[in-house]
N, C-alpha and C positions, 0 to 999 in steps of 0.2 A: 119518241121512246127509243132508248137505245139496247142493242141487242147485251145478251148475257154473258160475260166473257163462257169461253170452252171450256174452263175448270169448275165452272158454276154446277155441273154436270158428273161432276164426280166426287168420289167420296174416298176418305181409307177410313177402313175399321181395324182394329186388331182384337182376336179372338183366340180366348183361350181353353185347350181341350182337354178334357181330364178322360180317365178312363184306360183301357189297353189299346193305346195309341203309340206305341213306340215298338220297332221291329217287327211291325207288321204291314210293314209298307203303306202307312198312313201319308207320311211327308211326299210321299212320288207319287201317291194317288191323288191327294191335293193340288200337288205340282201341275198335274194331268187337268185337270177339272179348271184349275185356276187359266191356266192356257187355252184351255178349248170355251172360256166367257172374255176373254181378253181383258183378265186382271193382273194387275204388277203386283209385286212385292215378294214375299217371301213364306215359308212352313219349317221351323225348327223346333226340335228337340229340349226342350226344359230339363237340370237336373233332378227337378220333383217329379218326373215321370209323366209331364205335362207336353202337349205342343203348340209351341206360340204361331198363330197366324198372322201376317199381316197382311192386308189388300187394300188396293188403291185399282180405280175406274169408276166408269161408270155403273150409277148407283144401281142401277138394277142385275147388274153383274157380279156386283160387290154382295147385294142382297143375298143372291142367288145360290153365290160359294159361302156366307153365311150360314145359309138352313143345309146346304149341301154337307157342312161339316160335320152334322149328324150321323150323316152314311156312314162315310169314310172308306177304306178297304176293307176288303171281303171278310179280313180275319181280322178287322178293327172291333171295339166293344167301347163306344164314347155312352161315358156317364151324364156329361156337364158339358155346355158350352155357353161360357162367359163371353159377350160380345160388345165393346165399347165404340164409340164412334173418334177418333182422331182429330184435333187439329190441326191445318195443314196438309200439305201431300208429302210424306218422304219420298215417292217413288212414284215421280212423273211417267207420264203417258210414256208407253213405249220401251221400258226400262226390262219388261218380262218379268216370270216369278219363277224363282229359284227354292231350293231346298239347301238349307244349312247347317 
């Protein structure tokens, strides 16, 4: 039997959050949250007043920042959170999550 490659173990999702999720320090609290589960990828800002997530790790870290994005910041009000699962990794192991 042969072992599982290390990517087998992780996942990207991209997630997206409706609601008053913009200027209220939603993206740097994600930022926050996504660093302290050791997920990569990114949190920006939509012209529709939306913010696009994406996360790449492992899956139960990915899960994690998932249901986390309900919370949000303190003075966040998330409506919706639309969550797909990805193809592929854009944003290998080790790459970090930024805000855009």
């Amino acid at each position: 039997m042969t072992a599982e490659p290390a990517s087998a173990s992780r996942i990207c999702k991209r997630a997206l959050v409706a609601g008053r999720v913009q200027g209220v320090f939603y993206r740097a609290s994600t930022v926050s949250r996504a660093r302290e589960l050791g997920v990569d990828g990114f949190a920006r800002n939509l012209p529709d007043g939306c913010v696009e997530v994406v996360a790449c790790g492992p899956i139960e870290a990915v899960d994690a920042l998932a249901r986390w994005l309900w919370k949000g910041s303190a003075a966040s009000r998330v409506t919706a959170v639309q969550v797909e699962t990805l193809d592929g990794e854009p944003f290998p192991a080790g790459t970090g999550f930024s805000a855009r």
